[in-house]
C-alpha positions in Angstrom: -16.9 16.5 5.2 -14.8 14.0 7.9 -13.9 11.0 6.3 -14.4 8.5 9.4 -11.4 5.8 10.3 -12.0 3.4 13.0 -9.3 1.9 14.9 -9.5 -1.2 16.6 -6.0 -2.0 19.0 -6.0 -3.3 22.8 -2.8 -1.2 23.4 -4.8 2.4 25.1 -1.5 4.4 24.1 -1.6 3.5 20.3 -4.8 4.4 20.0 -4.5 7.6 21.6 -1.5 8.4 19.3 -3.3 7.5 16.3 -6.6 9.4 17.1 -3.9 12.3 17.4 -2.4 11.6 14.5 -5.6 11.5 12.5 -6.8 14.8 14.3 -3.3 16.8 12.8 -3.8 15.8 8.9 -7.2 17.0 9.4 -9.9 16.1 7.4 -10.4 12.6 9.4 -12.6 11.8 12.6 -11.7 8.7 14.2 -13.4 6.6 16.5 -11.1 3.8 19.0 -12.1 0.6 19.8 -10.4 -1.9 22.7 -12.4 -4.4 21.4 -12.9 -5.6 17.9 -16.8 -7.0 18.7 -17.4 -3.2 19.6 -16.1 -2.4 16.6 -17.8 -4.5 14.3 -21.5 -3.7 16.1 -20.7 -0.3 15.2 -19.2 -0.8 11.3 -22.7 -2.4 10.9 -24.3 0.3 11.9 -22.3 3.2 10.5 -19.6 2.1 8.0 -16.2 4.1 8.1 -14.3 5.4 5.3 -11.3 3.0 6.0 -10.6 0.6 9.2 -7.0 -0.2 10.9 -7.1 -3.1 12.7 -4.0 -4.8 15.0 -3.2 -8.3 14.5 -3.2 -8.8 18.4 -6.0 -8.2 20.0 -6.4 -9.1 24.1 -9.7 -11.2 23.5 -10.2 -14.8 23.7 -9.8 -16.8 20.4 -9.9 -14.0 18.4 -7.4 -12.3 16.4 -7.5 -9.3 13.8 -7.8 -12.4 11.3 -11.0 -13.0 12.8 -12.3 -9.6 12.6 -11.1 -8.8 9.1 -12.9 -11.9 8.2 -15.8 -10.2 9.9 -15.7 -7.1 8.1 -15.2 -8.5 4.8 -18.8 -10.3 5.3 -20.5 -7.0 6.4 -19.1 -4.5 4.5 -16.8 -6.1 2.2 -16.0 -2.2 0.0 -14.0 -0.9 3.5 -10.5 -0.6 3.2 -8.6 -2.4 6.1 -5.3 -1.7 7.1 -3.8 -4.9 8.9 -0.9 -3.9 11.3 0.9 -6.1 13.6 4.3 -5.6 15.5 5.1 -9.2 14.7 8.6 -10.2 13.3 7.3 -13.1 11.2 
């Protein structure tokens, strides 16, 4: 069986590569989010094996902080992976 990894990134090309990347190790089926409230709707509804989540999202007042607040409330056993091209 799949082990299911959502990824949640407002850059289109990422996630494209990383769907890829998911689809050669095999074993994994990934769905992409451009938004993280799409995201979390669906982690409610069908948790994932493991999330990876960008810092920077392109939605009003809301970061990946936000959202990996979020998923900690709802399904608080997930693993996150928190990524972020920042420097600091």
């Amino acid at each position: 069986m799949e082990k299911l990894v959502y990824i949640i990134d407002d850059d289109p090309v990422y996630l494209r590569f990383m769907k890829e990347h998911f689809k050669l190790l095999g074993g994994y089926s990934t769905e992409i989010f451009l938004f993280g409230d799409d995201a979390l709707k669906k982690i409610k509804e069908q948790p994932p094996y493991m999330v990876i989540l960008d810092n920077h999202l392109q939605e009003p007042n809301k970061s990946g902080v936000f959202y990996l607040q979020q998923i900690s409330k709802v399904r608080p056993r997930i693993p996150v992976v928190y990524i972020t091209a920042d420097t600091d």
